[in-house]
Residue, then its C-alpha position, 0 to 999 in steps of 0.5 A: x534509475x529515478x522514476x520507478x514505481x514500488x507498489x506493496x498491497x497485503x491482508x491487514x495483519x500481513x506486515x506490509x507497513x513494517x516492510x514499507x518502513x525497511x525498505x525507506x530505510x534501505x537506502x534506495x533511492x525510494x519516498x514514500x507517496x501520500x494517499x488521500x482520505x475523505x475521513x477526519x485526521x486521527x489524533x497525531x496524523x499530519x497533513x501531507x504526511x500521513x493523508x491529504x485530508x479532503x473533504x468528501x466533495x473535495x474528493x468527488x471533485x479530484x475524481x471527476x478530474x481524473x486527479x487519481x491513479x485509483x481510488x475506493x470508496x471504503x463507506x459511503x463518503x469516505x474515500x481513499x485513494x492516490x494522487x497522480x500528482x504524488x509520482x510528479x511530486x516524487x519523480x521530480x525529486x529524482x527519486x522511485x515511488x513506493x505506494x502502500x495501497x489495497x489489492x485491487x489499487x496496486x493492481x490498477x496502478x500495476x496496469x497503468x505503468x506495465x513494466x515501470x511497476x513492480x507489484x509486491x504482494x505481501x502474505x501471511x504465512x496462513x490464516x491462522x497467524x494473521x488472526x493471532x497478528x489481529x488478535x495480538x494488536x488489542x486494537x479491534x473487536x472479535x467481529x472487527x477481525x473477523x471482517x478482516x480474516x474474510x476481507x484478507x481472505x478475498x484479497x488472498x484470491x488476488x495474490x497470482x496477479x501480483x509480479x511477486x508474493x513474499x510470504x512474511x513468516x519470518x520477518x528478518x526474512x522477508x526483509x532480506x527478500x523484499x529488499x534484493x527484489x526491489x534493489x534487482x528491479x530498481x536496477x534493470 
């Protein structure tokens, strides 16, 4: 059935974009959906692809309309968030959703679509291997993974809320976990 709505939240550092790839490749029926940012395209970052690049009164502007599912605003002025045009634009297509977004995002869309959701968070098997993750990157500052051990810290707390955690310690594994539970709820 077309028209479902996969959500993954996780800590940076997790493994959630490396899932999110297995699982559209996994034949199932699923496109990806878009976000929207208020923040400048990064070198190699394609319009429609990996953003909707608004500007920041652009975005105001969608909010005020009530165009998004949810939204956060990271730093003053930049913004992200989700269309709901992206579920019209996807479903129309015959096809299920599957959304990358923050905690506090995928819960908001979880209240939002109830049973046609499934919420998937994605933990890492402790704190300490999601720093030597962050650590192994070389893409931060020591204080930019320490922002980013206490914000995985607070998001951890949302964790129960979510309709299923896969801890991803062995990634093989958590592929083979995240697809049959996908594939069990796309096909009740």
């Amino acid at each position: 059935m077309a028209g479902k709505l996969i959500i993954l939240s996780a800590p940076s550092g997790a493994g959630k974009s490396t899932l999110v790839h297995h699982l559209l490749n996994s034949n199932l029926n699923l496109e990806f959906s878009v976000s929207a940012t208020s923040r400048a395209p990064r070198l190699n970052e394609k319009e429609g692809i990996d953003y909707y690049f608004l500007t920041p009164e652009e975005f105001k502007q969608k909010i005020a309309n009530g165009e998004f599912l949810e939204y956060e605003e990271v730093y003053p002025d930049c913004f992200y968030g989700t269309l709901r045009s992206e579920i019209d634009r996807i479903t129309q297509k015959d096809k299920n959703v599957i959304f990358d977004v923050d905690v506090k995002g995928g819960l908001n869309i979880k209240r939002q679509f109830g049973n046609q959701a499934l919420a998937i968070f994605i933990a890492p098997p402790n704190m300490e291997a999601l720093k030597e993750r962050l650590l192994k990157r070389g893409t931060e500052t020591p204080e930019m993974i320490q922002k980013r051990i206490e914000k995985a810290a607070y998001e951890m707390s949302f964790a129960p809320q979510f309709d299923k955690i896969i801890i991803n310690d062995d990634l093989e594994k958590a592929k083979k976990e995240i697809e049959e539970t996908v594939r069990d709820f796309l096909n009740k």
